[in-house]
Structures are given as structure tokens and as C-alpha cells.
C-alpha positions in Angstrom: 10.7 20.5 19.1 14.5 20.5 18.2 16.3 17.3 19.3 20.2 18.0 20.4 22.4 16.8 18.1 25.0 14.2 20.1 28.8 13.4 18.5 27.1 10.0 17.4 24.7 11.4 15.4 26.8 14.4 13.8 28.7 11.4 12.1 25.3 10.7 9.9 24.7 12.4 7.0 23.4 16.0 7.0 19.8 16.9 5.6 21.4 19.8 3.7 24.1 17.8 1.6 21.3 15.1 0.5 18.9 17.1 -0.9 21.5 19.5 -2.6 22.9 15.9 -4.3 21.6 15.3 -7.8 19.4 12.5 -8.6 21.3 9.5 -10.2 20.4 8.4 -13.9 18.8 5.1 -14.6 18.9 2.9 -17.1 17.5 -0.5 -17.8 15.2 -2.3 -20.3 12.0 -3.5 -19.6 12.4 -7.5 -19.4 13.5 -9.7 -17.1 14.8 -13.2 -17.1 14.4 -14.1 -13.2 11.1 -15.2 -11.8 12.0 -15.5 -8.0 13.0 -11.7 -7.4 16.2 -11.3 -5.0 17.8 -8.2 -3.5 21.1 -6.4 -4.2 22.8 -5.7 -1.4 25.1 -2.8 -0.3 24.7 0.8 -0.7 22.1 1.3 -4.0 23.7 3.0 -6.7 23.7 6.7 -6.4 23.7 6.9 -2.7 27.1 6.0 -1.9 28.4 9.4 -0.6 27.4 10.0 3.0 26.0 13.4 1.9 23.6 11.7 -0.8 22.1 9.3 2.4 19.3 10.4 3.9 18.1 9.5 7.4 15.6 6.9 7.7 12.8 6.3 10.1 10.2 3.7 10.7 7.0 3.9 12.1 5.6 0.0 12.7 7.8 -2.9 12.1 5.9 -5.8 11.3 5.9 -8.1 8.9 6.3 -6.0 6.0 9.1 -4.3 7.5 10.9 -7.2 7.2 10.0 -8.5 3.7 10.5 -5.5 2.3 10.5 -2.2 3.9 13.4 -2.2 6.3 16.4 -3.9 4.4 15.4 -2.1 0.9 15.1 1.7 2.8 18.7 1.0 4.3 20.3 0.4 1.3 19.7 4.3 0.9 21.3 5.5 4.5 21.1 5.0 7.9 18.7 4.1 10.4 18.0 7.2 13.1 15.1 5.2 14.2 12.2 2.8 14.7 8.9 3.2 16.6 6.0 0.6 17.5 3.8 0.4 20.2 4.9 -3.7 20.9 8.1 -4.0 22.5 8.8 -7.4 20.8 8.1 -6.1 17.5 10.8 -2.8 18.2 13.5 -5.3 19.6 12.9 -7.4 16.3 13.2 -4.7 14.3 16.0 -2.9 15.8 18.2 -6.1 15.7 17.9 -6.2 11.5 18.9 -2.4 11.9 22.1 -3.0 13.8 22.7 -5.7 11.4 22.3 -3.8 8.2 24.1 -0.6 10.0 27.3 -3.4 9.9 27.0 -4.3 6.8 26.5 -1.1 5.5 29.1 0.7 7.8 26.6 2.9 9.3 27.4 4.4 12.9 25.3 2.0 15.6 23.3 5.2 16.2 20.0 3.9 16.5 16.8 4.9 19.0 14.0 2.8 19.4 10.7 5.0 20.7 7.4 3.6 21.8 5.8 7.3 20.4 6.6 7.7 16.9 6.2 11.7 17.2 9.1 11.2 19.4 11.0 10.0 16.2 9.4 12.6 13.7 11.1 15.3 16.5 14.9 14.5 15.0 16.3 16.7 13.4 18.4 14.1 11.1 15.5 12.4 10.2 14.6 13.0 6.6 12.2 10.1 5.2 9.9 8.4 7.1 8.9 4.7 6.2 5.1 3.8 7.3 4.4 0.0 7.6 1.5 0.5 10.7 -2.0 -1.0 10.6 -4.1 0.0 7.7 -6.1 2.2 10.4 -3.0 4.5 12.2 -1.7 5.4 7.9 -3.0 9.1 8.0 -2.7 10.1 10.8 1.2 8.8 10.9 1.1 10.0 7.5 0.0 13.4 8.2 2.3 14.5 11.0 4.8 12.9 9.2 4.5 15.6 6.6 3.8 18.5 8.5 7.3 17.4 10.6 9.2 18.3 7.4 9.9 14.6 6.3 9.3 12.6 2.8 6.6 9.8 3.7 6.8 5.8 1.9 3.7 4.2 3.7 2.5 0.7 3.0 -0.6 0.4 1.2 -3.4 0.3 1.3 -3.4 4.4 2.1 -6.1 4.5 3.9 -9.3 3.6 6.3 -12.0 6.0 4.3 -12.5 8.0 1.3 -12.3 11.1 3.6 -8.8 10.1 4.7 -7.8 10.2 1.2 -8.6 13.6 0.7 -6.8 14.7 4.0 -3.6 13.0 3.1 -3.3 14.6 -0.1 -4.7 18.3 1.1 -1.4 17.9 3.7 0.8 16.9 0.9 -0.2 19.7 -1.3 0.5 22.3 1.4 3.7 20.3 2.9 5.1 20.2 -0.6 6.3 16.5 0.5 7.4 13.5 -1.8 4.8 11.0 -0.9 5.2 7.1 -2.4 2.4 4.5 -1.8 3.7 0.9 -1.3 1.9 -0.6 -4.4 4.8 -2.2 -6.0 3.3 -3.8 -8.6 2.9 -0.5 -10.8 7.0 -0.9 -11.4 8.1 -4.4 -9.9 7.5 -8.4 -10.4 9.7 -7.6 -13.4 6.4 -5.1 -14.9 4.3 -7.5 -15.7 2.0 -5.5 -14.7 3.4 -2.3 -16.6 3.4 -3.9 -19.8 0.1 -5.3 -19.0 -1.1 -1.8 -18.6 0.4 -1.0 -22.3 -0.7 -3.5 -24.0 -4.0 -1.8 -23.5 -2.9 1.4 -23.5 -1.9 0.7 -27.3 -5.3 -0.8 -28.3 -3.3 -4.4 -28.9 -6.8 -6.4 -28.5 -9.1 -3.4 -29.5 -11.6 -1.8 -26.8 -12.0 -3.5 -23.8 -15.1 -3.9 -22.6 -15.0 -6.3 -19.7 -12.2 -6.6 -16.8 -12.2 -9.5 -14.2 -10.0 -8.7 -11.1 -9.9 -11.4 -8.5 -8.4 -11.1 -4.9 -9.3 -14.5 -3.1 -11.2 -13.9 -0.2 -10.8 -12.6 3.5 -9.9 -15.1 6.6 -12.7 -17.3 8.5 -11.9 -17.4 12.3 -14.6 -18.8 14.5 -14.8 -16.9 18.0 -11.8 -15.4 19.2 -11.9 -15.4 23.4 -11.1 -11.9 25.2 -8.0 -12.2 26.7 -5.5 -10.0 28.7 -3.2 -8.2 25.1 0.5 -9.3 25.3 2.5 -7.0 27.9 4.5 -5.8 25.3 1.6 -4.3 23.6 -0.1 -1.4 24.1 -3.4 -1.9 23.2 -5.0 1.1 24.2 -2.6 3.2 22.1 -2.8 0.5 19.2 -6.6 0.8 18.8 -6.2 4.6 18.0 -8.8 6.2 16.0 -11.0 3.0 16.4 -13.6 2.1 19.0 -12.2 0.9 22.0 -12.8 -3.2 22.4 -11.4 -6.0 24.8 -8.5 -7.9 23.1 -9.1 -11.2 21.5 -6.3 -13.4 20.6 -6.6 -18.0 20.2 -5.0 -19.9 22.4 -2.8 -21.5 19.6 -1.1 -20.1 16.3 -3.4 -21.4 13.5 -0.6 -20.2 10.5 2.9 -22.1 11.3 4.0 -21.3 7.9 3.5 -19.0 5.0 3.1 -15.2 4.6 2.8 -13.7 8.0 2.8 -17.4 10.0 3.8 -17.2 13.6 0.8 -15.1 15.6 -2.1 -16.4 16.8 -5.6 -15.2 15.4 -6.8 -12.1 17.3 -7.6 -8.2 16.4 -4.2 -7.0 16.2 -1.1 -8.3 14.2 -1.1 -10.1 11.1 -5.2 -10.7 11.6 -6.1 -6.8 11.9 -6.7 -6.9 8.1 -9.7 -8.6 8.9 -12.0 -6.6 10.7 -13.5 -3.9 9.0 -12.8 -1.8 12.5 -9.0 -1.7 11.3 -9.0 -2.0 7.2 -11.2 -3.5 4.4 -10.3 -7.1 3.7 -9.6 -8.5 0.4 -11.2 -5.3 -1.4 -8.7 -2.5 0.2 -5.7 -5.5 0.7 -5.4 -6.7 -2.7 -7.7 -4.3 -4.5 -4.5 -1.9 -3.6 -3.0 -3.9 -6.1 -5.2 -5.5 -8.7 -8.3 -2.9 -8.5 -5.2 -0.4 -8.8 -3.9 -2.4 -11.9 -7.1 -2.3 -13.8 -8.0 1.1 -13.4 -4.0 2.3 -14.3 -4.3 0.6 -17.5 -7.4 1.6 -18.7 -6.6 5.2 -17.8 -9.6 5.7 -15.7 -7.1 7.4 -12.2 -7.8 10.9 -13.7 -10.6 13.3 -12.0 -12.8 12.3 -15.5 -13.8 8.6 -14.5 -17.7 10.0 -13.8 -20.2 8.1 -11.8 -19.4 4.7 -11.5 -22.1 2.1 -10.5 -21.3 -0.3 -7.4 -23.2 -3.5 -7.6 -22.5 -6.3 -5.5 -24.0 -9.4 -7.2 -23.2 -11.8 -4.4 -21.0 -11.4 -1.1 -20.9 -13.7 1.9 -19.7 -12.4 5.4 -19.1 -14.5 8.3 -21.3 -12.4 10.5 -24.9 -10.6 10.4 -24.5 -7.1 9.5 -27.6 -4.6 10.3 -27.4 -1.5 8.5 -24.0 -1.9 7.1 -22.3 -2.6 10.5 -21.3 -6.1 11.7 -23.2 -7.4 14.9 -20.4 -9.3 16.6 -17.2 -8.2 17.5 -15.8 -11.8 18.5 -14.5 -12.9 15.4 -13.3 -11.8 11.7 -16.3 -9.6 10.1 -14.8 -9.2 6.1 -16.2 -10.4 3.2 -15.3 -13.9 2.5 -16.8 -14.0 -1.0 -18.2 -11.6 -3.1 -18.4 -10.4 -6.9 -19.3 -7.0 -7.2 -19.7 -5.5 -10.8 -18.2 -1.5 -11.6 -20.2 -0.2 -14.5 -18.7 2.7 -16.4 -20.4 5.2 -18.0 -19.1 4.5 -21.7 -19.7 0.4 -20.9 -17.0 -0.6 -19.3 -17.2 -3.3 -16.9 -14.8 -4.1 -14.1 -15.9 -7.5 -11.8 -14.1 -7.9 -9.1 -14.5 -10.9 -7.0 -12.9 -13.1 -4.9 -12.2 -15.8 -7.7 -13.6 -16.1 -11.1 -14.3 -20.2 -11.7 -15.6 -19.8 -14.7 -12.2 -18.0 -16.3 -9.8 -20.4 -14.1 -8.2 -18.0 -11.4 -8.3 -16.8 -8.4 -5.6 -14.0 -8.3 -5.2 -11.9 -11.0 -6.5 -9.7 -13.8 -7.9 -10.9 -16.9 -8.3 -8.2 -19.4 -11.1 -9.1 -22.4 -11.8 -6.6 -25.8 -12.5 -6.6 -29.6 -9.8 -8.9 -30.6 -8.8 -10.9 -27.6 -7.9 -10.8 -23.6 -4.8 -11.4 -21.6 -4.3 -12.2 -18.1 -1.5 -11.1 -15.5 -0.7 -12.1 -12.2 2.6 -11.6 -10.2 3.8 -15.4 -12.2 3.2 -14.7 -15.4 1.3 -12.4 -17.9 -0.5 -14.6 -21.1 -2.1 -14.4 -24.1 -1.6 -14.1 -27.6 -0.8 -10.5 -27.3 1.9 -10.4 -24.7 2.9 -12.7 -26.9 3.5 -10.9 -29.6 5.6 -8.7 -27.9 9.1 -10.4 -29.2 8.4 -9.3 -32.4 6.6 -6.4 -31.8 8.1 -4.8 -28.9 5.7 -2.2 -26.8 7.1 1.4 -27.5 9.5 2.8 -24.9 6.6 6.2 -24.9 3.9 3.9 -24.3 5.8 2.4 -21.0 7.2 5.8 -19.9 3.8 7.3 -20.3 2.6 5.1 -17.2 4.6 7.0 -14.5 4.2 10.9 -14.0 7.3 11.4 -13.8 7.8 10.2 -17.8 10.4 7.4 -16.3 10.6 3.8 -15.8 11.1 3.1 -12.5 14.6 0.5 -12.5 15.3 -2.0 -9.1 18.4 -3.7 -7.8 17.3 -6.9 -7.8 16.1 -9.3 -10.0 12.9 -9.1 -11.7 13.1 -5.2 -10.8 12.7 -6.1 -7.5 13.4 -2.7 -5.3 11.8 -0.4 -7.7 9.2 1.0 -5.7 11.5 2.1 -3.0 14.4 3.2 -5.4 12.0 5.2 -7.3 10.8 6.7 -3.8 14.4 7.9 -3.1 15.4 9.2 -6.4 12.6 11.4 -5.9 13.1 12.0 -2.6 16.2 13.9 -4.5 14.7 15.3 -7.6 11.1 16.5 -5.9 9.2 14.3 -9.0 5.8 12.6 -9.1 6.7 8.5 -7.7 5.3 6.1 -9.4 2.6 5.3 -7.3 1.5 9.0 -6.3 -0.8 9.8 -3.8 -4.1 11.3 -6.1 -4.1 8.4 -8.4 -4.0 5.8 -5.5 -6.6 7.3 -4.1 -8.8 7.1 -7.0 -8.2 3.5 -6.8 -9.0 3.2 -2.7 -12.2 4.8 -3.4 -13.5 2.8 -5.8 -12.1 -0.3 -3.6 -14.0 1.6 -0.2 -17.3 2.2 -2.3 -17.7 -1.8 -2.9 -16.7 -2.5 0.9 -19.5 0.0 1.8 -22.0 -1.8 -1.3 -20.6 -5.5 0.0 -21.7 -3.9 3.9 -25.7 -2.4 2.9 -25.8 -5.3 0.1 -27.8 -2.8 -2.6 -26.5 -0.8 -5.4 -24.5 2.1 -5.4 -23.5 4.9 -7.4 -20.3 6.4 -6.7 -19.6 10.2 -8.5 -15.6 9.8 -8.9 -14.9 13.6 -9.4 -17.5 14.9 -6.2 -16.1 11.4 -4.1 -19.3 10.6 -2.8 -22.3 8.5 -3.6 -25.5 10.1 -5.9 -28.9 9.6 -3.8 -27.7 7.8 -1.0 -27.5 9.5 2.4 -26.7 6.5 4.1 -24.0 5.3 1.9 -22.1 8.5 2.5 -22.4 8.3 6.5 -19.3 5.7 5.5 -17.2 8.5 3.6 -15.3 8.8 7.0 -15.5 7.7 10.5 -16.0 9.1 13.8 -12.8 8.8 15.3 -12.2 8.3 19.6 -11.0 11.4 21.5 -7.1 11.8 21.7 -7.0 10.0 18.2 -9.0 12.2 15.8 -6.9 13.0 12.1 -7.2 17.0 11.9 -6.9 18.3 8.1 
């Protein structure tokens, strides 16, 4: 459907004059001083022209749209419009728009819709900004793509390993520029990059063992069914999932701190939770860590082979019977766990909720021939980042990291902005972004196969290159879901 084009919204930059405009150069090195990352502000460099401005859309504006997602898109054009199913949320998030459209001297030409295919029908829409539950990403995703329009969405990707496979069979026949949010492949000032080539370069021989540790999932206690907020539709917001009687406690547990202010219950903030919606600690920060290890060991290609799932020890705060939880009242995610990836050439990856015996509980610790390192989003330590003052990594080693052979550069301090700057410049150019669909992938499914080991608590042996698991018919019943009528994914 072709939207009419009003005297408000002709003022707004034109699809055809961005995507004729040339990609800007960057340039920057690869340290910085900063530790607390703050963001430029303005137009971003390169996008200053009208016609270089694409039109931005977002599809759920919670909290990430507001740490990260809304202001840092802007910077790059205008606003055309938001969408979320809760009314509060939309007014939240359409107030920081008007804002930024001030600052920014951007026409006050923004629609608010509580159907975000009502958004992907604009015609001056060209990039689409995903920052929904963990559960709504592919199918958003998806139409997204087959609208016409470049898709950032927040990770983690996806619910299933099958939804993996759909997104990226779209974006293969859409042609679409596609950008995971998994900043730390090209932000916290790449810690994390030069973590990655440090052992790219073989700087403490072969590694053999990799701890990655997430901390654990939430503890809630029984949640009462209550009537859902009236500025929430909960039928709609539920989508592909079962649908359940809303829960929500009768005071707001988190009164500060990342994503303080809701109440416990199955839908904001909390969702993450339930295994209906997402994956806990394993798909939250595995997305990021799990990602992390597997980037720097090179092990994201279609060549990884069969990978063994063990989960040495997990603790859930429910009963689960045959992999599936048996209450619905309260948080169902693993709490602890270690589970052990074994590699056919030796290579062990733990990843656990915290690692005691090392001394952390978020981070990677990376162990070989002649020493380890570890890396978190504070610091990265050990004698061999050390070393790198007087024995700088080489600029092909970093480079080699991104498909696109570039390092992505941010605004802000500590390279804070890369990941959406990178996103935008190749919105422009048509390149590979730095965290590409097919590699993130490879990383979800090795993060969904120990949620589905943690779930049947045996054993598991997942074949990277067929994406399924080898002898285990029940295992692969969890590849994908079946999804409720009006909300299936269809790719």
C-alpha cells in the first residue's frame, strides 16, 4: 500500500537522494582514553545534507530505545515514525522524538501507530530500527525487509534456530542491509576487538580453554494474574506465543539500575525471563560474550563441525518435564548453570553464569600455550594486552574482523555509536555491517543449543553446518516453535 505524501512530509528527505549519496570516509585509531562512553550530539558526520538522511522508523520503544537506539538513529535523519502496542511506552517515545526533531531541526512530522505495518506502509521510510521483545524480532524483521526498508534490530536475533534461517533466507532475496545490535564487536572502546586479535595473532599460542560468564537469570517468586495495564495490548503483545493471563507484582521490586521502574510480570523489562518470550542469560548475554568468543577464535564460518552441548550443572527455579517448564506463575530461566562446548580439534568453551574459581562473573577469559587474558566491558588484562604499547596489533589483523575490511569508528567517547554509525554508512554503501546477520546466527545457535541442553539436562550434539542436533529427535522438536494462528513467521 502507497501512503500519500502530505506538504509535511515532502519537506523530509527523499529515498532517492540518500541512497544515491556516497558513503563518508572514516578514520580513527583504535584506542581510547575515556572509560564512561558519552554521545556526540548533532547531525553525525556525513549526514548533514537533507538528501544524505534517511527516514527512520521504530518498531518498540522500550528501554533500549532510550539508552541507545532512539537518540543514536536520529543523529542520522528524521523520525517518520514510532510503533508499540503500549500507549505509554509510544507517548514516551514520541516525546524524545519531538525533542531530538528540535534539536536537530527536523520538521515535527512524526506518526505514532499502534500497528507497526502501518509504519513499514510509508513511503519515506527507509530504515527500520527493531528494539521489540526478543519473541516479535523475525517476524518485525521479516516484513520489514520484504517492505523495501534496511533493518537494525536489537539482539538477541532471534527465539529459535529456525528463525535464524528465515531471517537470513528473506535478507538474501530482499537484498537488505541487516545490522544486529551486538555492539560490543566495534564499541566499549574494542576491547573486545583487540581481544579478538590478540588471538587472532597467536599472542598466547593455541588456546585451548575459553570461560565466558553471563551471571544468571532473575528469581521472582509467584507473580498473581492480574487485569494487563489499559495501555497494553496484551493479546497483540503475546504474538507468536501461547496465549496466557497477565501477571504483573503489586510493587516495583527494581527502583534503580538498568531497566528499574516496572513491576515484575511477563511483559516489559521481565519478558527476558521466560523461556515463552527469549532465553535468559544464554540468548541475553551470550549475544554478547558467547558472540565474543566464537568471533575471535574464528569459529562463525559454516566449518565449526559438530559441537558437543554438555550442561555440567544448571539450576531453574521451576520443575521442567521434558524440556518444558511446569508453571507458568513465575520466571522459568536458568538461574545457574555451566555448560561445556567441546570442539572437534579440543577446544573448550565453558560458559556459565560465573566462574568462582577464576574470579568473575561477567566476562571472557581466554587461556592457551603461553598465557590467558580476560575482557569485560571495564577493562581487558593480562600480560599480553599488555604488551600491546610496544607491540601494537597490526591494523590487517583488526580490519580483518569486520566483512567489510573496516573498523567501524563512533561519535562518542570510547567509540561509543559505532554500531549504529557502521549500520548507516552501510545503509549507503550496501557492505557487510559489522555484526552481520549469518555470523550472529552462528552464535544464537550455539547459545539456543545450550538453552535446549540446560531444558532436557543431558548431552547434546549440535552439527553447526546441518543446524540441527545428531541422534536426538527430541532435541530438534526445539529447532522452532509452533507458533498461534494470526502470528505464524512465513519464510
Amino acid at each position: 500500500m502507497k501512503k500519500k505524501t502530505d506538504s509535511t512530509q515532502a519537506s523530509q528527505p527523499n529515498r532517492r537522494g540518500f541512497l544515491q549519496a556516497t558513503a563518508a570516509t572514516v578514520a580513527g585509531g583504535y584506542y581510547c582514553a575515556t572509560a564512561s562512553p558519552t554521545r556526540a550530539v548533532g547531525p553525525a558526520r556525513g549526514f548533514e545534507a537533507k538528501n544524505e538522511q534517511p527516514g527512520v522508523g521504530f518498531i518498540g520503544t522500550g528501554i533500549r530505545y532510550h539508552t541507545y537506539l532512539g537518540k543514536q538513529a536520529m543523529r542520522y535523519g528524521p523520525c517518520v515514525g514510532i510503533a508499540d502496542i503500549d500507549s505509554v511506552q509510544a507517548g514516551r517515545a514520541l516525546q524524545v522524538a519531538f525533542d531530538e526533531h528540535r534539536a536537530n531541526k527536523h520538521p515535527l512530522a512524526i506518526r505514532a501507530f499502534d500497528d507497526y505495518r502501518k509504519l513499514l506502509d510509508r513511503d519515506d521510510l527507509d530504515v527500520v530500527v527493531i528494539g521489540s521483545p526478543d519473541h516479535w524480532h523475525t517476524k518485525m524483521a521479516i516484513d520489514a525487509m520484504r517492505a523495501g526498508k534496511d533493518v537494525y534490530c536489537e539482539k538477541p536475533l532471534t527465539l529459535t534456530i529456525r528463525e535464524g534461517q528465515q531471517i537470513y533466507k528473506v535478507m538474501k532475496e530482499t537484498g537488505r542491509v541487516f545490522q544486529v545490535g551486538t555492539q560490543q564487536r566495534c564499541e566499549f572502546g574494542l576491547k573486545f576487538a583487540r581481544a579478538a586479535a590478540i588471538a587472532r595473532e597467536g599472542r598466547i599460542g593455541k588456546i585451548n580453554t575459553v570461560t565466558a560468564c553471563l551471571g544468571g537469570s532473575r528469581v521472582s517468586g509467584v507473580i498473581p494474574a492480574v487485569a494487563p495495564p489499559s495501555s497494553l495490548n496484551w493479546e497483540k503483545w503475546q504474538g507468536q506465543c501461547p496465549e496466557v493471563a497477565y501477571r504483573e507484582a503489586p510493587e516495583i521490586q527494581d527502583v534503580e539500575g538498568w531497566g528499574a521502574g516496572h513491576p515484575f510480570s511477563r511483559a516489559h523489562r521481565y519478558y527476558r525471563w521466560f523461556y515463552e518470550y527469549s532465553g535468559g542469560k544464554l540468548t541475553d548475554w551470550g549475544a554478547h560474550h558467547v558472540d565474543v568468543s566464537l568471533w575471535a577464535l574464528d569459529r562463525l564460518g559454516d566449518d565449526a563441525g559438530k559441537v558437543t552441548v554438555d550442561p555440567i550443572s544448571s539450576e531453574h527455579p521451576v520443575e521442567f518435564v521434558d524440556g518444558m517448564p511446569t508453571k507458568d506463575d513465575q520466571f522459568n530461566c536458568a538461574t545457574k548453570f555451566q555448560v561445556e562446548l567441546g570442539f572437534e580439534d579440543g577446544l573448550k568453551i565453558l560458559v556459565a553464569d560465573r566462574a568462582d574459581d577464576k574470579g568473575f562473573d561477567n566476562g571472557i577469559m581466554f587461556e592457551g600455550e603461553k598465557g590467558r587474558y580476560f575482557v569485560n566491558r571495564g577493562k581487558l588484562t593480562g600480560k599480553a594486552p599488555e604488551q600491546l604499547e610496544k607491540n601494537p596489533i597490526k591494523e590487517e589483523t583488526m580490519k580483518s574482523l569486520y566483512a567489510s575490511g573496516k573498523v567501524p569508528v563512533g561519535d562518542g567517547d570510547d567509540n561509543f555509536g559505532a554500531n549504529m554509525r557502521n549500520f548507516m554508512e552501510c545503509v549507503k554503501s550496501r557492505e557487510t555491517p559489522s555484526s552481520d546477520v549469518l555470523s550472529h546466527n552462528r552464535s544464537m545457535n550455539l547459545c539456543h543449543s545450550i538453552n535446549i541442553a540446560l531444558r532436557l539436562n543431558r548431552k547434546l550434539t549440535f552439527d553447526t553446518k546441518a543446524e540441527q542436533f545428531v541422534g536426538d529427535d527430541q532435541a530438534n522438536t526445539f529447532i522452532e516453535r509452533e507458533q498461534r494462528a494470526g502470528y505464524e513467521i512465513d519464510a
